[in-house]
C-alpha positions as CSV (number, residue, x, y, z in Angstrom):
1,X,-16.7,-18.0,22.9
2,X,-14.6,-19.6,20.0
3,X,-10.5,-19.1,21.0
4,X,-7.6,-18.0,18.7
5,X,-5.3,-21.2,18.9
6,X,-2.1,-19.3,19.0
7,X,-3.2,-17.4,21.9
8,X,-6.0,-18.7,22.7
9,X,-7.5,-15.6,23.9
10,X,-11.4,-14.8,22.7
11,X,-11.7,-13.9,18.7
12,X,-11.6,-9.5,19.6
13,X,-10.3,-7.2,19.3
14,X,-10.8,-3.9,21.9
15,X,-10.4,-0.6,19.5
16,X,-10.7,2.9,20.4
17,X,-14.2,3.9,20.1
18,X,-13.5,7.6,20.3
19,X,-13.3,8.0,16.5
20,X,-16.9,5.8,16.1
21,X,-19.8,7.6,14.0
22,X,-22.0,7.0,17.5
23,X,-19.5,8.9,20.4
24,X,-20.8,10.3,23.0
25,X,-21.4,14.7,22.3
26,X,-19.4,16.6,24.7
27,X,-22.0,17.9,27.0
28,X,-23.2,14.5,26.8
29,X,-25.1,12.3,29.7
30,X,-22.6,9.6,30.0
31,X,-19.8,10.3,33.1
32,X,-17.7,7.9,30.8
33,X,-15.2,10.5,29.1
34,X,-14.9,10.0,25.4
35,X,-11.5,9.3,25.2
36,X,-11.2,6.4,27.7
37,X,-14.4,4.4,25.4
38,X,-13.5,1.3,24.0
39,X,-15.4,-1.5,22.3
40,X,-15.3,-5.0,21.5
41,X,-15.2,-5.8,17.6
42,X,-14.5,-9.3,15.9
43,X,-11.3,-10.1,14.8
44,X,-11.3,-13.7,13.3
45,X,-9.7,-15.4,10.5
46,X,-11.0,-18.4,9.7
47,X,-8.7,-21.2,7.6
48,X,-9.8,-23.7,5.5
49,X,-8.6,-26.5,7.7
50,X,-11.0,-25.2,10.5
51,X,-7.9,-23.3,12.4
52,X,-9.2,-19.7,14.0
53,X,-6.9,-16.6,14.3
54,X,-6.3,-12.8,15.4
55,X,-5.5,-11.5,12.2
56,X,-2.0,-10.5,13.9
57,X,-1.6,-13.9,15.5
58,X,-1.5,-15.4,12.2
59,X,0.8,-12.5,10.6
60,X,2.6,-13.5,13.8
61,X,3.2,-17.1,13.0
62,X,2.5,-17.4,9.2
63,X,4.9,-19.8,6.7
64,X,4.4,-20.3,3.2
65,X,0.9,-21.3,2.6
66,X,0.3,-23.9,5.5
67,X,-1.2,-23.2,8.7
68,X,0.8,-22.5,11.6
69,X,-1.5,-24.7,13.9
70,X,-1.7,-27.8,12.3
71,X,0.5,-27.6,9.3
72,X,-2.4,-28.3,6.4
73,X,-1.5,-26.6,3.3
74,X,-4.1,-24.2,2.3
75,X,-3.2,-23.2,-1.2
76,X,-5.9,-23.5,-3.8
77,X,-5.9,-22.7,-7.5
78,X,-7.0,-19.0,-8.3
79,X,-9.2,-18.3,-11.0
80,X,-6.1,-16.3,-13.0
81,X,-4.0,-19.9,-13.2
82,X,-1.8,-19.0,-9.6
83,X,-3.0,-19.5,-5.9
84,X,-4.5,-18.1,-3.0
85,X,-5.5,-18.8,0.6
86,X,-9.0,-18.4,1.1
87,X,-10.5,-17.9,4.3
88,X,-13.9,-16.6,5.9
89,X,-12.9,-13.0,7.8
90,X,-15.0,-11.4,10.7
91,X,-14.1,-7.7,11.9
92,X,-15.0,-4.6,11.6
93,X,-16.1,-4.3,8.7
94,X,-18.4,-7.2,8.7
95,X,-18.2,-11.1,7.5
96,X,-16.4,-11.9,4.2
97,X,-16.7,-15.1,3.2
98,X,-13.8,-17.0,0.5
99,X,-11.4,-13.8,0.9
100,X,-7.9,-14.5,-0.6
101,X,-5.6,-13.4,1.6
102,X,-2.0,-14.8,0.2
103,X,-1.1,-11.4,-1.3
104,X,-1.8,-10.0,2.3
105,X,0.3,-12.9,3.7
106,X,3.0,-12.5,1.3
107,X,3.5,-8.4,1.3
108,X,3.8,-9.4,5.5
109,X,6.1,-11.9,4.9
110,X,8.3,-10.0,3.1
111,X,8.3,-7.1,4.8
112,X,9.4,-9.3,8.2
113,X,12.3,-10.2,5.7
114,X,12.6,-6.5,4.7
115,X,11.3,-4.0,7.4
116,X,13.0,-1.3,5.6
117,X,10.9,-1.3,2.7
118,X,7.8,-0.6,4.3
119,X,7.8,3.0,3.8
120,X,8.2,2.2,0.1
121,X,5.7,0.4,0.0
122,X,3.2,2.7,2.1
123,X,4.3,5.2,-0.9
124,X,3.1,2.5,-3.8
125,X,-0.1,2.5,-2.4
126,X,-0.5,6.2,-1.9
127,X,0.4,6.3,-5.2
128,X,-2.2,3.7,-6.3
129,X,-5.1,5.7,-4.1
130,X,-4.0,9.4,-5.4
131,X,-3.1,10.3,-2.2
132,X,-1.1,13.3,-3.1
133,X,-0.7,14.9,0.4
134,X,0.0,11.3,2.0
135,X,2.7,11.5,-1.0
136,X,4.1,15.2,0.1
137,X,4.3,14.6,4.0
138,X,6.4,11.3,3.2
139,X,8.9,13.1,0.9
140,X,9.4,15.9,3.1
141,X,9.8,13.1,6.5
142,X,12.7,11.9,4.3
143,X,13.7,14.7,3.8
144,X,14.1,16.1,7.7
145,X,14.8,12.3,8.6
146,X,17.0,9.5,8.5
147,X,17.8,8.6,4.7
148,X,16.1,4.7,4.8
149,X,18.5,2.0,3.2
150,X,18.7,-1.4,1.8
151,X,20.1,-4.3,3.9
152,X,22.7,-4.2,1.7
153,X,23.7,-0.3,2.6
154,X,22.5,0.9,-0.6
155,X,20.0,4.2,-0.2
156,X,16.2,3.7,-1.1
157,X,15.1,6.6,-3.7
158,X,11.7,6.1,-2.3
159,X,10.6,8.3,-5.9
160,X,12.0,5.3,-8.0
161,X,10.9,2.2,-5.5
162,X,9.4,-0.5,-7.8
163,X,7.7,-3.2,-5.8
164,X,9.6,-6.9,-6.0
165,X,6.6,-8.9,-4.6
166,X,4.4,-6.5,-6.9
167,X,5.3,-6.8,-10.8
168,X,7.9,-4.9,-10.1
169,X,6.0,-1.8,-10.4
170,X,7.1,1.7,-9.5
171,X,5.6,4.9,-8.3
172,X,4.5,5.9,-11.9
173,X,3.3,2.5,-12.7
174,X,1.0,2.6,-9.6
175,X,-0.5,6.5,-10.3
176,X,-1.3,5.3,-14.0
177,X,-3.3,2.2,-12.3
178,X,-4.8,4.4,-10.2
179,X,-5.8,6.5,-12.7
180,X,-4.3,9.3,-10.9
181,X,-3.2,12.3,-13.2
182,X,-1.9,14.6,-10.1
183,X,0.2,12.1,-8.6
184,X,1.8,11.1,-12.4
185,X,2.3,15.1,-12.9
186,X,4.2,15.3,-9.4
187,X,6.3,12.0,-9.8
188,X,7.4,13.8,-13.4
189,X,8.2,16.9,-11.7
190,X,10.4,15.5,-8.9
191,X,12.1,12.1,-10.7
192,X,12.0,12.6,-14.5
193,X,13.4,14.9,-17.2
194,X,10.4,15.7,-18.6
195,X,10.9,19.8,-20.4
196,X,9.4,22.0,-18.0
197,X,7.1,23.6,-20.6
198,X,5.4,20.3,-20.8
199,X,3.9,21.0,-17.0
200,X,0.9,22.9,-16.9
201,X,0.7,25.8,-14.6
202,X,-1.3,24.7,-12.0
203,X,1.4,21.7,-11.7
204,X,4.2,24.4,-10.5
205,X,1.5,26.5,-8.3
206,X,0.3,23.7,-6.0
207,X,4.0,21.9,-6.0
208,X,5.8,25.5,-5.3
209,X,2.7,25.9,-1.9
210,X,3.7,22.2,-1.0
211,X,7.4,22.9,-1.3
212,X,8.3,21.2,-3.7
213,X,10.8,21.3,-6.4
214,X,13.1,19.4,-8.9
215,X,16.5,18.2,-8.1
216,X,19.4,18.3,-10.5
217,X,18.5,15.3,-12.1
218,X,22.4,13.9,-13.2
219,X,22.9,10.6,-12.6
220,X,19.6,9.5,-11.9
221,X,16.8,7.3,-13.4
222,X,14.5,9.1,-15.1
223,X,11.1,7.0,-13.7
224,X,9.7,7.1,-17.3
225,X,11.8,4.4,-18.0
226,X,11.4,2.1,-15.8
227,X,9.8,-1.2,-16.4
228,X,7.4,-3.5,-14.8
229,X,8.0,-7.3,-14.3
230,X,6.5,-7.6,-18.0
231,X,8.9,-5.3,-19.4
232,X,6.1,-2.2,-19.8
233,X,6.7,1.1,-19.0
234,X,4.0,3.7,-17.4
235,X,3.4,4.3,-20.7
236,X,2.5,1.0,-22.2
237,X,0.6,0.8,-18.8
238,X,-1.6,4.1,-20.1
239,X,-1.8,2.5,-23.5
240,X,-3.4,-0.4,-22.4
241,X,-5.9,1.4,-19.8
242,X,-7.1,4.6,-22.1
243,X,-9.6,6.3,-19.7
244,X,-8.0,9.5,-17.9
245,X,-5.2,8.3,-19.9
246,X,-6.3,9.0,-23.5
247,X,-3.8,11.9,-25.5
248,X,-0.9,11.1,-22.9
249,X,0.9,7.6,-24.4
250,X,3.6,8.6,-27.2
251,X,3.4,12.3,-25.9
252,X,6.7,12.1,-24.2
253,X,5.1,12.3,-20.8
254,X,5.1,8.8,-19.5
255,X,8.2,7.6,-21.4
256,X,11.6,8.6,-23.0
């Protein structure tokens, strides 16, 4: 069996099978109980240059865009004018064949840089899914916990985050991608100055039954204006995408 050459241990991974769609019923035949199964599922990432990985060997060892085995650059020229690093990827979810994986590479090699920013960035992409109780249970962790800050000693306001490796784009921007309507009306109720009676009712019912609230606002950013790497706010964002979108841009609700 083909070896990852950092570790050179077999291209698998051994999950958990507990959670699979096939587990064994309780009551079950099998003396094996469910929660000691395990399983063997590929894990290989294949480079370019013919190098093989673990997926976290090479997060492990990654620099720039050259292969931490034998040093060949792997850069290529995207489609869009910048680069990626393609590769052919075998796990779990099957074989995917001329997958670009520098944004992958470079959100990990950042974070390595910046380990305090990856709640922030966890929040981005709850924001981009609509996950509006993955959004709640984070707020309210900061909330009981730790307040998270820069390296520099400066707090994170998790609510106004924008993304430096990501256009610069903030909680707002991310929900408007996302098409999201329920996570933009929350991120206006807790980190804007939007007039109350603009909310709809339902907005206050299911925030009040999450616990939720709006601060006193002084002082702080209001996340409607705050722009993207291309100088656009949420609503030039909305603009541009129309959709779920349509009747909100130059309403006052995504901007100042």
């Amino acid at each position: 069996m083909a070896a990852c050459v950092a570790c050179q241990q077999p291209l698998v991974l051994e999950i958990d099978a507990s959670d699979d769609d096939e587990d064994i019923e309780v009551g079950g035949s099998s003396s094996v109980p469910a929660a000691s199964a395990t399983k063997s599922v590929p894990d290989d990432v294949g480079l370019a240059c013919g190098c093989h990985f673990h997926w976290q060997c090479l997060l492990d060892a990654y620099i720039v865009t050259e292969c931490p085995n034998c040093g060949t650059n792997l850069a290529t020229p995207s489609p869009s004018g910048g680069q990626q690093v393609l590769c052919t990827l075998n796990n779990e979810g099957g074989l995917q064949e001329n997958l670009d994986i520098l944004p992958l590479l470079t959100e990990e090699g950042y974070l390595r840089a910046y380990p305090e920013e990856r709640k922030c960035r966890a929040f981005l992409e709850f924001c981009r899914e609509g996950d509006v109780q993955a959004i709640v249970a984070m707020l309210q962790d900061d909330e009981d916990g730790e307040e998270e800050t820069m390296q520099g000693g400066e707090p994170i306001d998790i609510l106004r985050y924008q993304d430096p490796i990501g256009d610069m784009q903030s909680g707002l921007h991310a929900a408007v991608a996302g098409g999201s309507r329920e996570v933009a009306w929350l991120l206006l109720l807790l980190a804007s100055e939007l007039d109350l009676q603009e909310f709809p009712a339902l907005v206050f019912q299911e925030a009040a039954a999450m616990g939720l609230m709006r601060e006193d606002q002084t002082g702080k950013v209001d996340i409607r204006s705050l722009k993207d790497a291309q100088g656009r706010t949420a609503d030039d964002l909305a603009a541009a995408m129309g959709g779920v979108w349509v009747g909100w841009p130059g309403s006052g609700r995504l901007a100042i």
